[in-house]
ZAZA-43357 format. One record per residue: y, x, z of N, C-alpha, C, CB in turn; residue number from 1; residue in one letter. Coordinates in pm, 1 decimal, m for minus. Glycine has a CB too. Layout:
SITE:Y:X:Z:Y:X:Z:Y:X:Z:Y:X:Z:NUM:A
...
//
This chain:
SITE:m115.9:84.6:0.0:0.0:0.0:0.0:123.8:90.4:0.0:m1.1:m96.9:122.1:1:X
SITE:204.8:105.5:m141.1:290.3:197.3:m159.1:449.4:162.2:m25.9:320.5:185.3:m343.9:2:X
SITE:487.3:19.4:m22.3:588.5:11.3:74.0:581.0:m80.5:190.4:696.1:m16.5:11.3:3:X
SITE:618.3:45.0:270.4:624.2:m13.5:462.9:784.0:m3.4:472.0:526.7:126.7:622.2:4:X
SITE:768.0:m21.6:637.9:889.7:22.2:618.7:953.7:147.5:680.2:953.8:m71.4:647.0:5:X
SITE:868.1:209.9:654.9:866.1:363.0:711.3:883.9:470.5:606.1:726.3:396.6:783.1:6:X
SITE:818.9:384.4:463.3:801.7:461.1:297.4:970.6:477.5:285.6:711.1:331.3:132.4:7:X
SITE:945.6:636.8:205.7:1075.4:675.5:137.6:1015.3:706.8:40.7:1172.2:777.5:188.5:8:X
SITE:1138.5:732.6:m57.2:1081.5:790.7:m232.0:1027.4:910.3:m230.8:1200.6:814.6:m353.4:9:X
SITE:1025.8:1012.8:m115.2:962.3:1116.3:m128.6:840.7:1071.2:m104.7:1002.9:1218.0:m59.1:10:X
SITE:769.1:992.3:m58.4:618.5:908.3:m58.0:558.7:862.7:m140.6:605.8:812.6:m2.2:11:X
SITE:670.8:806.7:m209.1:625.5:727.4:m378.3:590.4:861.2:m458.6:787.8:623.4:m482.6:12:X
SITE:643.7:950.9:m456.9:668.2:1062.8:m553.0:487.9:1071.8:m520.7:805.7:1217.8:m506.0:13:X
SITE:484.9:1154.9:m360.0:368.0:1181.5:m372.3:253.3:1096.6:m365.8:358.6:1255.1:m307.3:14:X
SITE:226.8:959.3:m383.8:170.3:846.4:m391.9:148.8:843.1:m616.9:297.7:710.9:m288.0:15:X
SITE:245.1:890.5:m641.5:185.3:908.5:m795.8:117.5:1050.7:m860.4:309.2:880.2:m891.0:16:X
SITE:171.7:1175.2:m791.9:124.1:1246.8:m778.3:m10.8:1217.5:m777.6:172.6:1292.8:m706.5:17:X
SITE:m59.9:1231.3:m672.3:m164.4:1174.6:m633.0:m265.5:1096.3:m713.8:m124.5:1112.5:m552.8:18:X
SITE:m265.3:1002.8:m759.1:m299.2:892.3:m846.7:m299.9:1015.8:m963.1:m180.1:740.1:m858.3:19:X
SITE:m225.9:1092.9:m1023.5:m203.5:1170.6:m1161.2:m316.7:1283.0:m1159.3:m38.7:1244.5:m1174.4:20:X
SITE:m310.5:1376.6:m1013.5:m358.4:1480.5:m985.8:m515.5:1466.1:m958.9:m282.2:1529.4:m885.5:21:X
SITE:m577.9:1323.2:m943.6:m696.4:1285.6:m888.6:m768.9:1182.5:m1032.7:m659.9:1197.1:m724.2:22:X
SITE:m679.9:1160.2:m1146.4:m707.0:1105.1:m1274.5:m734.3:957.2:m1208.3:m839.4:1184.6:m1368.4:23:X
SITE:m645.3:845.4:m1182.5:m679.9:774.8:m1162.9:m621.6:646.7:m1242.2:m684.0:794.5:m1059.1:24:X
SITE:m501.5:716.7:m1294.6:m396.4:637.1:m1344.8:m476.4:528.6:m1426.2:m287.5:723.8:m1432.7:25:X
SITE:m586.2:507.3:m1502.1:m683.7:399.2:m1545.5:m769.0:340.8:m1435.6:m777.0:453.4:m1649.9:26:X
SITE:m764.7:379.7:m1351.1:m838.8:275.1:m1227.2:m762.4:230.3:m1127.6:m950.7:338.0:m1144.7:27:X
SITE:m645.6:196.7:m1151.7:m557.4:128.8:m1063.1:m457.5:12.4:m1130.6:m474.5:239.4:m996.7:28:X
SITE:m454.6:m95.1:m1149.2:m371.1:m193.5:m1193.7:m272.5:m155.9:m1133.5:m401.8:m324.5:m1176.7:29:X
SITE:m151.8:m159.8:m1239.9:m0.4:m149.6:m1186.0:64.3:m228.9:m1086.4:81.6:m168.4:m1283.0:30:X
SITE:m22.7:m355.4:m1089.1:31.0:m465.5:m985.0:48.9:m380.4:m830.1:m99.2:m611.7:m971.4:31:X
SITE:m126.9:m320.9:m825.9:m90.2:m257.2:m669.4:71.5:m152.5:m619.7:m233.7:m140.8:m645.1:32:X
SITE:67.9:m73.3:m747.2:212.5:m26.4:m692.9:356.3:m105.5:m608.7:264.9:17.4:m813.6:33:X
SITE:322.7:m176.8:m638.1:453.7:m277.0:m563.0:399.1:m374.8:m449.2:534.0:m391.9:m688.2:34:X
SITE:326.2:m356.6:m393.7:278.5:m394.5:m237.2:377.0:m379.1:m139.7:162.5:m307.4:m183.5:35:X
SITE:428.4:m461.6:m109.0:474.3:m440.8:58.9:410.0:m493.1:121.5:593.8:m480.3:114.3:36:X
SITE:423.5:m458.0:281.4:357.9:m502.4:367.4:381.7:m599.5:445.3:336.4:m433.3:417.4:37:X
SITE:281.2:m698.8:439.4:269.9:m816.9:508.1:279.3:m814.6:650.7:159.4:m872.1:476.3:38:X
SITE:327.6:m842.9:691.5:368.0:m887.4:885.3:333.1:m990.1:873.3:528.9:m893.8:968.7:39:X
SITE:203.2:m1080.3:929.5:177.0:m1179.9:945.8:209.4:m1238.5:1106.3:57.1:m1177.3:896.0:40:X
SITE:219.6:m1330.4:1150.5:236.4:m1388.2:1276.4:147.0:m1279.7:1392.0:175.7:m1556.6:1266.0:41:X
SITE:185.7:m1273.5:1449.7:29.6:m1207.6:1568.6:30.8:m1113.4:1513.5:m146.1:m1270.4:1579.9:42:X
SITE:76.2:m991.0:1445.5:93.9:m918.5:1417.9:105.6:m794.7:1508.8:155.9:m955.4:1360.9:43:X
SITE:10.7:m668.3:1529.8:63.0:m598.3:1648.7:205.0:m522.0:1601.3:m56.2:m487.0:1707.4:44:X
SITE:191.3:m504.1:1482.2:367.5:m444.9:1451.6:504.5:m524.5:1504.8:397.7:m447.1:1276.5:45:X
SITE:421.2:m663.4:1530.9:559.4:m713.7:1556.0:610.1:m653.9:1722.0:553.0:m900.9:1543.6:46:X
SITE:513.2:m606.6:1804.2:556.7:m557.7:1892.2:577.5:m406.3:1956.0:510.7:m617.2:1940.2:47:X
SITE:521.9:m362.7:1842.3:537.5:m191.0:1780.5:665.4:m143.9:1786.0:499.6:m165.4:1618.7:48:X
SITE:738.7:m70.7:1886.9:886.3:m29.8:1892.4:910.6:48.6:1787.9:929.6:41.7:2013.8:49:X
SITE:880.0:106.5:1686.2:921.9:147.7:1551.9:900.7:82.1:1469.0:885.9:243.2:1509.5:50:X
SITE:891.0:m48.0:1495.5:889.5:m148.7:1379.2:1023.7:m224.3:1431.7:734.1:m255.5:1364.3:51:X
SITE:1044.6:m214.0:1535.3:1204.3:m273.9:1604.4:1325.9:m258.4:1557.6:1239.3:m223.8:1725.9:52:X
SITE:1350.1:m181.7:1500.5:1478.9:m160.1:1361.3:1455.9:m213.0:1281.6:1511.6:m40.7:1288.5:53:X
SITE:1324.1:m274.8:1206.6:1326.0:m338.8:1051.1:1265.2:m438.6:1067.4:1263.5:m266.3:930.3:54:X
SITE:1260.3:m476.1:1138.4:1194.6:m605.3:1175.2:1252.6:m730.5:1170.2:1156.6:m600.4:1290.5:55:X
SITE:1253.4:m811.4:1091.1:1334.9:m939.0:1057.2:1290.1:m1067.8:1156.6:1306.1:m980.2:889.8:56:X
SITE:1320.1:m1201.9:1115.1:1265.7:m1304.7:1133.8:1140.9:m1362.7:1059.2:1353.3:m1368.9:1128.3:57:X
SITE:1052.7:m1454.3:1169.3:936.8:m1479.7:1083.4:951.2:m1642.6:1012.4:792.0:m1461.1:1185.1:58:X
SITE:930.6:m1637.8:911.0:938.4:m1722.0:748.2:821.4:m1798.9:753.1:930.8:m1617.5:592.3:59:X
SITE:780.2:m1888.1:780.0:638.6:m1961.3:783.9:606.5:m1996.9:663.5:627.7:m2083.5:866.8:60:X
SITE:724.6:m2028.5:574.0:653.0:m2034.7:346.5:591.4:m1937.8:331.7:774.8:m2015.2:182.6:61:X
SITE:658.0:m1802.1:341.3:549.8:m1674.9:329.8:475.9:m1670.5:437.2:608.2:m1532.3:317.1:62:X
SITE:416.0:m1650.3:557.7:315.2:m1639.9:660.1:337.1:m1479.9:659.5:150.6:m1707.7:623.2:63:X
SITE:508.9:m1425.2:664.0:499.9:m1350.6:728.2:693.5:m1299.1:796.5:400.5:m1260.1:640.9:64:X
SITE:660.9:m1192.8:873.2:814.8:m1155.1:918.4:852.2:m1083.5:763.7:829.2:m1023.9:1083.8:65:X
SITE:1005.9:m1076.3:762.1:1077.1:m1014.0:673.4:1095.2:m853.6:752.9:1219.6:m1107.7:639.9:66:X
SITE:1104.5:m782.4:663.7:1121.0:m648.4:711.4:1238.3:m568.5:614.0:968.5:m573.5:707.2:67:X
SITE:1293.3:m471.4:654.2:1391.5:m453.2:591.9:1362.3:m254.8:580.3:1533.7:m532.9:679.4:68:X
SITE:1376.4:m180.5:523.9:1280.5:m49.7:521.0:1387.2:47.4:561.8:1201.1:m6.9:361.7:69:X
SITE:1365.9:171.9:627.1:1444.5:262.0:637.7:1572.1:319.7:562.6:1377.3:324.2:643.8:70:X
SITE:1479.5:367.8:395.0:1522.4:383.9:318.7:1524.5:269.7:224.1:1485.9:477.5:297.8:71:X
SITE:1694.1:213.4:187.4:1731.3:95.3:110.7:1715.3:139.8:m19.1:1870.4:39.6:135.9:72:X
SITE:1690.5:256.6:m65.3:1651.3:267.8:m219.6:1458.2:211.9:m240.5:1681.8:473.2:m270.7:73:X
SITE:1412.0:220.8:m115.2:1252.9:168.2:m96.4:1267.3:18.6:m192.8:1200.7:131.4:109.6:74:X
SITE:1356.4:m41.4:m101.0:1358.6:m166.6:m76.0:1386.0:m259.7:m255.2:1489.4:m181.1:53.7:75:X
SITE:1509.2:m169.1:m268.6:1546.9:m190.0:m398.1:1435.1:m157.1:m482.5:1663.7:m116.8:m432.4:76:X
SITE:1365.0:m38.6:m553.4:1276.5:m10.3:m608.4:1140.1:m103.4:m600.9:1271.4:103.8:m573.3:77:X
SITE:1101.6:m165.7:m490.8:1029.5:m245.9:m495.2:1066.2:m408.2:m522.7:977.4:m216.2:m397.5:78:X
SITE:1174.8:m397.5:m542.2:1164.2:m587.2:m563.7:1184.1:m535.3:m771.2:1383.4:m738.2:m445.0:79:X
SITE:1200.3:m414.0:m781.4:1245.5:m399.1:m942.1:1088.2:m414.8:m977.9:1338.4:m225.4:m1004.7:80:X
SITE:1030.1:m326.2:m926.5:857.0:m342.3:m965.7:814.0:m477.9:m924.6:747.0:m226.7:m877.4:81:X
SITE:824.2:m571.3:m877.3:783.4:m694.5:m806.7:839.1:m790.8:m967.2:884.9:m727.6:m617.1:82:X
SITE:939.5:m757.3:m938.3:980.1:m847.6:m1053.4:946.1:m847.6:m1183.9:1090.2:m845.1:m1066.1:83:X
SITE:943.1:m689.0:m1246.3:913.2:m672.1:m1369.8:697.3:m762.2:m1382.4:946.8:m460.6:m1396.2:84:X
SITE:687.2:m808.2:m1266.0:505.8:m870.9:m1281.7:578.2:m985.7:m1269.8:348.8:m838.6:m1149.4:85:X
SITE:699.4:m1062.2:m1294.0:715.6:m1192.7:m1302.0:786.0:m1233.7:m1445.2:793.7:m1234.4:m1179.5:86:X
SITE:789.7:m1135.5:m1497.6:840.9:m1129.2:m1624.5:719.8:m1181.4:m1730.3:893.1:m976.2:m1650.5:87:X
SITE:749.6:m1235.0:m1820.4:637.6:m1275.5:m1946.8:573.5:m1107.6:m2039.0:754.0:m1402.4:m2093.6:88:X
SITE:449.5:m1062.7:m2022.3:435.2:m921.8:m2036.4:348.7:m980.2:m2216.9:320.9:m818.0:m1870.9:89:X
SITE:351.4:m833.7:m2265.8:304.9:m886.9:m2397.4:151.1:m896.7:m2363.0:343.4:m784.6:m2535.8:90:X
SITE:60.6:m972.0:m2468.8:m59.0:m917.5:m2427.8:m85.0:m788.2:m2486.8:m162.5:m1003.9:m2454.4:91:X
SITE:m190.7:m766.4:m2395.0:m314.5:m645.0:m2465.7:m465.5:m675.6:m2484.4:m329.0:m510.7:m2366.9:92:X
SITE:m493.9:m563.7:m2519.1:m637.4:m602.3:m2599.4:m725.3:m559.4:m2497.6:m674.2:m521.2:m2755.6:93:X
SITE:m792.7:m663.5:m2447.1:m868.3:m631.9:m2293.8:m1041.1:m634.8:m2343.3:m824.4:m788.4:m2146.8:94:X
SITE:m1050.9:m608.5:m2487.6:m1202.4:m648.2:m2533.3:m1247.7:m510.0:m2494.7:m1236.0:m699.4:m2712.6:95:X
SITE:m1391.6:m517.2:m2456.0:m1431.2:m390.5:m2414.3:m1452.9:m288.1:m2524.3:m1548.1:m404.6:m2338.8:96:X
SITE:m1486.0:m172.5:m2480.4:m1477.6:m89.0:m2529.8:m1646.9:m2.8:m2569.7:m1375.9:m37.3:m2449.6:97:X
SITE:m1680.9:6.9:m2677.3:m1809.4:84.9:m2712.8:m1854.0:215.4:m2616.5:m1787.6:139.9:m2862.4:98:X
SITE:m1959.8:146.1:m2576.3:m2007.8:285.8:m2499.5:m2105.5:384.9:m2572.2:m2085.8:247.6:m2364.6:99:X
SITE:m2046.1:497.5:m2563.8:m2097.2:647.9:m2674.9:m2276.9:616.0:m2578.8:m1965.5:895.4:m2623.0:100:X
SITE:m2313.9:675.3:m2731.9:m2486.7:685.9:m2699.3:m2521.9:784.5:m2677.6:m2583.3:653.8:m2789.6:101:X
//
């Protein structure tokens, strides 16, 4: 889960790294990159004193607290990735692929 609210862009950096350096970039749907983290009710973060700075009010439509992240470029960067999966995407060609004999 790329954003908490503890993630800065030096995390993301090495969070693709990672993914690049380990060849994974085909076994990961892009969707996962833009995860934030859910605070659900009963939550032990909600009483986690370093969660006490970003810690919002809890929202019962979503079934969870709002959180607000250290670093506000986090925050921003993830609703840009969030959004661009609400956008109409072109298709692609998802037919499988021949396996060599």
């Amino acid at each position: 889960m790329p954003f908490t609210p503890w993630t800065n862009i030096g995390d993301l950096v090495e969070l693709m790294d990672f993914v690049e350096r380990h060849d994974l970039i085909g076994n990961i749907d892009p969707v996962h990159y833009c995860i934030r983290l859910l605070v659900p009710e009963g939550s032990l973060l909600v009483d986690e004193p370093a969660m006490s700075p970003h810690l919002g009010r809890y929202v019962p439509e979503q079934l969870s607290y709002e959180w607000i992240a250290a670093d506000p470029l986090t925050d921003l960067l993830q609703r840009e990735l969030a959004g661009s999966w609400k956008r109409p995407q072109r298709p692609t060609d998802r037919s499988p692929r021949p396996t060599p004999r």
